[in-house]
N, C-alpha and C positions, 0 to 999 in steps of 0.2 A: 522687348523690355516691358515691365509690367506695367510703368507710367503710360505708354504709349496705347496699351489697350483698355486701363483706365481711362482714357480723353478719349479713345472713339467711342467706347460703350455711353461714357457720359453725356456723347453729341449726340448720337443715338437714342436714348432717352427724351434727350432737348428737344430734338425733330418731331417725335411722337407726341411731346408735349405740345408744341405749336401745330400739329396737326387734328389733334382732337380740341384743341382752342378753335380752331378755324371750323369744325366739325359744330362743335355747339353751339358757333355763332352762327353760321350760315344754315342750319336747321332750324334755326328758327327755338331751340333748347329754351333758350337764355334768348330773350324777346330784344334785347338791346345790350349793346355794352356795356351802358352803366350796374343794371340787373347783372348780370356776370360780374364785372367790378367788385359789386358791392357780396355778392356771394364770396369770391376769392378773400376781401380783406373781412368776412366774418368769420371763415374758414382760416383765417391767418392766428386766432386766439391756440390751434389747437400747439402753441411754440409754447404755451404753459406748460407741459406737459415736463417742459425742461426745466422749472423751476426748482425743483427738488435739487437738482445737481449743479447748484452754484450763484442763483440769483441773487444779485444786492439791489439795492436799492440806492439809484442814483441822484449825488444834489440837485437842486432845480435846474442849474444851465444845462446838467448831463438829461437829463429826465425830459428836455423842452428838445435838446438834439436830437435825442432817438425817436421822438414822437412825430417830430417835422419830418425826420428823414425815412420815416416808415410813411410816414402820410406820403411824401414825394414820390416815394416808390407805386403804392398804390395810384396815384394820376398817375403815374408814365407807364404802368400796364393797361389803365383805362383806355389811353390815347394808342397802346399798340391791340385792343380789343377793336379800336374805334376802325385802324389801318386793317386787320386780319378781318374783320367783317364787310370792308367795303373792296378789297383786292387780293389777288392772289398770293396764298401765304409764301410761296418762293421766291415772290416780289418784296413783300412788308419786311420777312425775319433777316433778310443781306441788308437790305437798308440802315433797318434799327440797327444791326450786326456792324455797318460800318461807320452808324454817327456814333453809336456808342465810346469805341476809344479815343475817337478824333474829341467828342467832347469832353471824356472822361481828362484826355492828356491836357485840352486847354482850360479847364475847371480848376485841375491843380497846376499848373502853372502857377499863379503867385502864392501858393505855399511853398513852392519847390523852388523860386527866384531861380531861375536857369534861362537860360536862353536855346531854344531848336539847332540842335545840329541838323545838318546838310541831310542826313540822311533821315531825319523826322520829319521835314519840311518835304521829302519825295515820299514819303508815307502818308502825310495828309493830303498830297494832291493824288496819289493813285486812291484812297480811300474817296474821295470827292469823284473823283472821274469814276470807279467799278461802284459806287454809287449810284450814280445817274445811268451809267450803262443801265444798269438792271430795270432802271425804272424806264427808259423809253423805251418806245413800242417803234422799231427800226422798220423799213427807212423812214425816217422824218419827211413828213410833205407839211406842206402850208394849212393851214387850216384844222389842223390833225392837234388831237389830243396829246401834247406831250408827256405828260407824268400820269403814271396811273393813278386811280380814285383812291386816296386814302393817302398819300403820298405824302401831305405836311404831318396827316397824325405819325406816318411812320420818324419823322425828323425830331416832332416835338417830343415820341417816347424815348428817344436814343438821348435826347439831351434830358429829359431829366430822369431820367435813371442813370444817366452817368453824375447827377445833380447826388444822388441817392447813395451810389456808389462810391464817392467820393468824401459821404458824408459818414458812409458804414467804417469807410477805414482809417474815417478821422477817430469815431468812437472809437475806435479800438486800439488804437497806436497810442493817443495823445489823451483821450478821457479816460477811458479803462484798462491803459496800460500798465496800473499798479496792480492790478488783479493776476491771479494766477493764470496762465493759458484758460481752462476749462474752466473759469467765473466770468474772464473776462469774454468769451464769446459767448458762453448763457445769459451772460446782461447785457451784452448790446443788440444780440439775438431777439430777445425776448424780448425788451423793451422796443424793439423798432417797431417787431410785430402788432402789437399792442398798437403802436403808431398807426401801422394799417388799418387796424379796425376802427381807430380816431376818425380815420381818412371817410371811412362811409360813413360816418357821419355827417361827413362835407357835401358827400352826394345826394343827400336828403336835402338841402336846401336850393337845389334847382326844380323847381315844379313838377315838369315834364317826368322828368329821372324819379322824382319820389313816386309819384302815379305812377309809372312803370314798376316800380320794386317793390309797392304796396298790393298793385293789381297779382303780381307773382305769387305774391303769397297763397292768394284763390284761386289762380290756377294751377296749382301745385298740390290744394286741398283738392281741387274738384278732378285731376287727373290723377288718383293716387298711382294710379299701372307705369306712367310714360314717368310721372314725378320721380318714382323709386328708380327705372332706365336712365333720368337724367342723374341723377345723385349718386350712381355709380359709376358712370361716365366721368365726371367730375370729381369726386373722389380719387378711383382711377388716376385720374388727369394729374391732379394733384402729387400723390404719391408717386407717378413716375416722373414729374420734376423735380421732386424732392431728390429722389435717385441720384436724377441727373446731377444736381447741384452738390448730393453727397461724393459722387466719387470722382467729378473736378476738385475737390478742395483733394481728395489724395491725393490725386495727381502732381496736382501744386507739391504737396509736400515729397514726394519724390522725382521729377523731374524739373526741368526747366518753365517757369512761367512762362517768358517769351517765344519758346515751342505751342506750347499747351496753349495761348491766346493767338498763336497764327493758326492753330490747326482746325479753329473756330471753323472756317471754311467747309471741313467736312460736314460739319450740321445744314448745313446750306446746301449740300448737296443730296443730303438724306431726307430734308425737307421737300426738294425737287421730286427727289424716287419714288416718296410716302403718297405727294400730292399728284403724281403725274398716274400712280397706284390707284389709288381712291376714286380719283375724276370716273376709273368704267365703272363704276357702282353708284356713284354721286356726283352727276357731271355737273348737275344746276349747282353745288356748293364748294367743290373744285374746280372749278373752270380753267386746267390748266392747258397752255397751248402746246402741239407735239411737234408740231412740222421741226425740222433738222436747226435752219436758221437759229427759232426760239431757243431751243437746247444750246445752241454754240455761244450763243450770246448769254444767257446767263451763266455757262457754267466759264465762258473768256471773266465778265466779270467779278464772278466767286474769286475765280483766281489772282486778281487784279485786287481785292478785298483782302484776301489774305496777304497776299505781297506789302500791302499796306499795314497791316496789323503788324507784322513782323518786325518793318523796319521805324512804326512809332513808338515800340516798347522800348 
């Protein structure tokens, strides 16, 4: 079926996209996550381009929503730049992959006044457990590092970007649901975007982060050869997320959502083959582990992840 190869090619995509994120932060590309961050939400203006075919102009509450929730989105990819920089991307992208619905489901809970049926309440404790599976480093002994390095930023991006998510499809059902289909997602589109690039603004007033993204500029002027390598990289990068995110949303529209959001697990696993790929070329920046064990265990977990996904929709 044509939905079905719609969501692998779109996970497919996704995977590449967190593998060339983990590429140009562990190269050292992009000196820091903030610096990345703050390239991604100035990179996020180029949603103008949509203006022509449908933009309004929304009242202040709607105008304050899409800015907050574009700015949210921007910190909760910062904080999953923060996880993909400090551990391994087959570790970061299941995690964020499994707080994501758990929090997305408990976020909208009091808009949705419902109470968990039996079988959501075994979706969030298998998303909780093939959660943590992925993240310890088995067998447990005493003294031993439990969670791998980056492990809350992976937790904090899953909640708020499901904070973001939550808010993308408030604007859209409930603020600019009198617009036509094609107005109503070129305005909340655009305007969140816009949000993002608010967002780095926010990142200029930590010290640290501004001198990092101000030093970029120089050496970006004084490397013009590796600058123009990083920029298409990133570009690149860009456009084959966009991809990604383009032909999930068909998908959506021809098959089943709650298939298409279990089957999330195969990008988790294209992430594993991408990264376990790359390690012979870039071991210092892939460091992924091969022996049988590692493999059994995260790919028990993926599956234990997606069983969960399934059963919270």
């Amino acid at each position: 079926m044509l939905w079905i190869l719609l969501t692998i090619s779109a996970y497919l995509f996704g995977a590449v996209a967190n593998i060339l994120d983990k590429f140009l932060l562990g190269s050292k590309r992009f000196s820091s996550a903030p610096v990345y961050a703050f390239y991604v939400g100035v990179f996020s203006l180029w949603a103008l381009f949509f203006a022509p075919f449908g933009l309004r102009m929304p009242n202040a509450s709607g105008l304050t929503l899409c800015l907050l929730s574009g700015a949210i989105f921007l910190f909760g990819i910062l904080l999953l730049y923060f996880a993909i920089g400090r551990a391994q991307a087959s570790r970061v992208v299941p995690v964020v992959g499994a707080v994501l619905p758990l929090a997305t489901f408990l976020i909208s809970l009091p808009f949705k006044t419902e109470t968990l049926s039996l079988f959501q309440i075994l979706g969030i404790l298998l998303l909780i457990f093939g959660g943590l599976l992925i993240s310890f480093d088995l067998p447990l002994r005493l003294g031993k590092k439990k969670f791998f390095s980056g492990f809350l930023y992976a937790i904090g991006a899953g909640i708020l970007l499901a904070m973001a998510y939550v808010l993308f499809k408030y604007l859209s059902q409930n603020v600019f649901g009198y617009l036509s289909a094609k107005e109503n997602f070129v305005t909340w589109y655009v305007w969140t975007r816009v949000g993002g690039f608010v967002g780095t603004l926010g990142l200029l007033l930590v010290p640290t982060w501004r001198q990092d993204i101000f030093k970029s500029f120089h050496t970006h002027r004084k490397n013009k050869k590796e600058a123009l390598g990083t920029g298409a990289i990133f570009v690149g990068n860009k456009i084959v997320g966009g991809l990604s995110a383009l032909l999930l949303n068909l998908a959506f529209t021809l098959g089943s959502v709650t298939l298409i959001n279990a089957l999330v697990s195969i990008q988790y696993v294209f992430v594993l083959i991408l990264a376990w790929y790359f390690s012979k070329n870039y071991h210092k920046i892939f460091s992924e582990k091969l022996s049988f064990w590692d493999w059994a265990q995260k790919l028990i977990a993926v599956g234990i992840i997606a069983v969960g996904i399934f059963l919270i929709k």
